[in-house]
N, C-alpha and C positions, 0 to 999 in steps of 0.2 A: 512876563515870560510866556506868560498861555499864546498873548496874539503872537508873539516871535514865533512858537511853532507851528502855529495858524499858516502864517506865513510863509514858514521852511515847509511845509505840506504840500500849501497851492504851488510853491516852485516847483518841488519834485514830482505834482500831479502835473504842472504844465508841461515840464520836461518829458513825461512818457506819454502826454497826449504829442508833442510835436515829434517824437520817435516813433509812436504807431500812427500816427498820418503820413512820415515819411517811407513808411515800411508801406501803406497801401497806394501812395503814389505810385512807389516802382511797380508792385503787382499791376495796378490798371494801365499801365503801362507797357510791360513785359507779357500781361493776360489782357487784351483788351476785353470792353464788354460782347460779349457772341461773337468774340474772336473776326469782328469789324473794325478796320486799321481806321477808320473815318472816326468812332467813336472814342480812339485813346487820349488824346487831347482835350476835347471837350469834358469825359469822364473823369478824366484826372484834376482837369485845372477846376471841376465843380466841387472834386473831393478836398484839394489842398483850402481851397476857400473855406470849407464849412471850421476849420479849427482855429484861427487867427481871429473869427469872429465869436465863436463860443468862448475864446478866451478874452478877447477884449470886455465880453459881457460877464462874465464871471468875474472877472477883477474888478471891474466896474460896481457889479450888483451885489458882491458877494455870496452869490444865492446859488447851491447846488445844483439847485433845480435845470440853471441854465444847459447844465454839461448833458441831457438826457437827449437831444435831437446828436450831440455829435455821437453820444455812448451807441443809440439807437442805431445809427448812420454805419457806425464798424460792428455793429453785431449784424448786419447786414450784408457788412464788406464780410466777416469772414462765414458768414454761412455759403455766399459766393463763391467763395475761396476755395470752400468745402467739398462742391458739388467739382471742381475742376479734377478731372481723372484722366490717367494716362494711358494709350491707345497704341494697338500696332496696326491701328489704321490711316493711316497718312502717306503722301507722296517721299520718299523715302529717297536721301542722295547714294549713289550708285553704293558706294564703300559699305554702307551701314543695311543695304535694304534686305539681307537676308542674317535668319541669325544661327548660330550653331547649334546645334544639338546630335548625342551619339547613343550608340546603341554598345552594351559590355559585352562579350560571349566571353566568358573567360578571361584570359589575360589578354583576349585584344577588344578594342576598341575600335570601330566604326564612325567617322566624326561623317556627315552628309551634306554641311556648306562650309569647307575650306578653301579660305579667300587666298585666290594666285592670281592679283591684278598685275600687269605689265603696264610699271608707271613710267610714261615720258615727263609726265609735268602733273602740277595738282587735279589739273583740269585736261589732261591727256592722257587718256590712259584704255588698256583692252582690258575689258572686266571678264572675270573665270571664278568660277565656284565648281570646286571639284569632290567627288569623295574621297577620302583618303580613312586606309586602318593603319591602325598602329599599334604593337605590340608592347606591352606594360613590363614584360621581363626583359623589356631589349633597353628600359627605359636607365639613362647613363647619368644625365647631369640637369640641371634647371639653372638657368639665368634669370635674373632681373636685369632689363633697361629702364635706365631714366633717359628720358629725351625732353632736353631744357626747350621750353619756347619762349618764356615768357622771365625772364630772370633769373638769380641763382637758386628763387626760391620756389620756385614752383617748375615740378617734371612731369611727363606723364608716365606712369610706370607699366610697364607688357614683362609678362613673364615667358620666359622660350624654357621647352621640354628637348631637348636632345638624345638622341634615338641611338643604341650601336651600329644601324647603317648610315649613318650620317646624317639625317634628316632634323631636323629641328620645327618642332612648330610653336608659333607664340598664342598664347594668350591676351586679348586685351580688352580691357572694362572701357568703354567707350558712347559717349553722348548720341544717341541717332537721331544725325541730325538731318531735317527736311532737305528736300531738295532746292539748291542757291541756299541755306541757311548756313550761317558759319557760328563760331563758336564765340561767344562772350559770359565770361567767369560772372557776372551780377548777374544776368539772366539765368546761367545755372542755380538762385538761389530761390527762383518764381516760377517755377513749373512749367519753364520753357521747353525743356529737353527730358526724353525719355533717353533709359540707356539699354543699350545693346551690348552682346557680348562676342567678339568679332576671334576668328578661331586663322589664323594668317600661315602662312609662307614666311620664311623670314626676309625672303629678298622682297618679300612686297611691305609687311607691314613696317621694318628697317627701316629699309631704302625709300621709301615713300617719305618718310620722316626726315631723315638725313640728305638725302641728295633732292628730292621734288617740293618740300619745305624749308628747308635750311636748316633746320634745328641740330641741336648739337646734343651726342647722346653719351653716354656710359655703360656700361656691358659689365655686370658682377656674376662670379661664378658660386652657387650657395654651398655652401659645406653643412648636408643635411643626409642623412641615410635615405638608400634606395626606397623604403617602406614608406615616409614621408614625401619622397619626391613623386608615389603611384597615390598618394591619399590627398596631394594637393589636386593632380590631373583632376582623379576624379570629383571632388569638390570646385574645380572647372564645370565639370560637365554636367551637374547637380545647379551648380547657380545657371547654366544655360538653359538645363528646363525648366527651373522655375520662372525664369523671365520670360522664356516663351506661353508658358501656364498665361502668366498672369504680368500686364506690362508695369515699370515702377517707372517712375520721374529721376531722374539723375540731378543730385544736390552738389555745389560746388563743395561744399566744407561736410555733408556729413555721408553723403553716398557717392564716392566719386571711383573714378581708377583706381588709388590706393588702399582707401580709406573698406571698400569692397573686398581687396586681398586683404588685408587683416584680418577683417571678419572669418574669410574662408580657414585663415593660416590658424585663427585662435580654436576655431572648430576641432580644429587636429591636436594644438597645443595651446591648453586652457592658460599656461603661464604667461604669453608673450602678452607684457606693458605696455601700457599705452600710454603714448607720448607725443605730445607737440609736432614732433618731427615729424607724424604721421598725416597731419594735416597742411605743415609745410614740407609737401612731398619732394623736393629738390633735396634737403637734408637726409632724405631715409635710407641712402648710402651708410652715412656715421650712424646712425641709429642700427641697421642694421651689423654693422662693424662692430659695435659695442655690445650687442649681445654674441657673439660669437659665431655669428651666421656667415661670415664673407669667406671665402677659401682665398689662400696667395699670402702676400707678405701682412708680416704681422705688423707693419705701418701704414695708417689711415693714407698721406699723402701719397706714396711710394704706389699702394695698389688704384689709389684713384688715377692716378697719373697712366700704369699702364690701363686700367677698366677705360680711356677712353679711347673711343674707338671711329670719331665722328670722319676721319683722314681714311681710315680702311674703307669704312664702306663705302665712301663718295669714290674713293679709288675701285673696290672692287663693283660699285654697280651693278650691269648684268652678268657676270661671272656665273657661269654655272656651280663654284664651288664657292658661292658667297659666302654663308656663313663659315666653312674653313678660312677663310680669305679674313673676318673682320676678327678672327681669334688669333691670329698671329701676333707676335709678340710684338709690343711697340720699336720701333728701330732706334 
């Protein structure tokens, strides 16, 4: 019986030495060494070697002793690891390369880089960063958008403040990413991407998603008192100086788009649950439906059907009365 568990031991010690060798392949990988693209290959294929053979000698020798150059080897890799920090010093692509931040007087608000890109294509487009105030007692309604890219299950979510002059601005937690860098979900979990907090226009940040991406989105109206809808702004405008203070890494599963507005939301309201769906953010429709947050018909189906809205704004594009345009009623 002893050697049986001897055995069940070295299985589940081999098992998590070949899950934390496969976990610092992709870091050397995803982080080459001194950030030298010549060095990711060679770094890596030296690292996957070192475990295949400290295991062969360890089954072989039975002798502990064997595992101290691989144990040595990852207490190396993660002091490495360690020292990787996140920077707002990098060539920056056009979308991401300024961040928001405002200033309060009162009940209005000063935001100082709100994004009004005029997009022909992903890669077409007249870039604008403008100032804009905005008045907190004139503040009427909040949406969430999901805009699906990648499956039913996964969306990115931007939150829009809607004004009583009609103006609507979104919020959205978003990757900054280099410039030519595009976005891949395993590299957000290796310290690829910092994140930015991007302060839009709704015809740009939208319509840039829907008609110059493809993706297909959803539009929910929140049913939450005006005192919440001024305490989320500003817990907006709080997480944008804090990122500007001080820059953080954007995690695909634990600090992402959504995963960030919760954080801000539980600030306000200590009760809100946390749930799965919050990490399969394509779901956070019903999630939010079921705690009693969605405004409209009291049938899941019925309001997601009209919440979609992917037809209006490819229709309404550059309309000067876009967002009146994508809130109309589905026909």
């Amino acid at each position: 019986m002893r050697k049986l568990w001897k055995t069940i031991g070295r299985v589940v010690a081999s098992i998590a030495i070949g899950v934390a060798t496969a976990w610092g392949a992709l870091a050397l990988w995803y982080q080459p060494p001194l950030q030298v693209e010549a060095l990711r290959v060679p770094a890596m294929g030296l690292w996957v070697s070192i475990a295949p053979v400290t295991l062969f000698w360890w089954w072989r020798l039975h002798r502990a002793r064997v595992l101290l150059p691989w144990g040595a080897a990852m207490v190396a890799l993660l002091v490495w690891w360690g020292t990787l920090q996140p920077s707002h010093e990098r060539v920056w692509a056009d979308d991401v390369a300024r961040m928001v931040t405002g200033d309060v007087q009162g009940s209005v608000v000063t935001l100082d880089q709100v994004r009004n890109f005029d997009w022909r294509s992903d890669d077409d487009y007249t870039p604008r960063w403008e100032r804009r105030s905005y008045d907190l007692d004139q503040l009427r309604s909040v949406d969430v958008a999901l805009s699906y890219w990648m499956g039913p299950a996964i969306a990115h979510t931007l939150v829009s403040f809607g004004f009583a002059d009609g103006r609507y601005l979104t919020f959205s937690i978003e990757i900054r990413k280099e410039r030519g860098e595009s976005f891949d979900a395993i590299a957000g979990f290796f310290k690829r991407y910092e994140t930015v907090l991007i302060a839009a226009d709704e015809r740009d940040i939208l319509r840039v998603r829907t008609n110059a991406r493809g993706e297909d989105m959803y539009l929910y109206r929140l049913n939450i008192p005006q005192k919440t809808m001024r305490s989320l702004f500003l817990s907006y405008l709080d997480e944008g100086a804090q990122l500007k203070r001080t820059p953080r890494f954007y995690n695909t599963l634990t600090a992402n788009c959504t995963t960030i507005v919760f954080e801000m939301a539980r600030r306000i309201d200590t009760a809100l649950p946390l749930d799965w769906r919050l990490l399969a953010s394509g779901y956070l429709d019903r999630y939010l439906f079921d705690l009693g947050a969605l405004a409209g018909p009291q049938h899941f189906d019925t309001l997601r059907q009209a919440a979609h809205i992917t037809a209006r704004a490819r229709a309404a594009d550059q309309a000067p009365d876009y967002s009146a345009a994508i809130r109309q009623p589905a026909p």
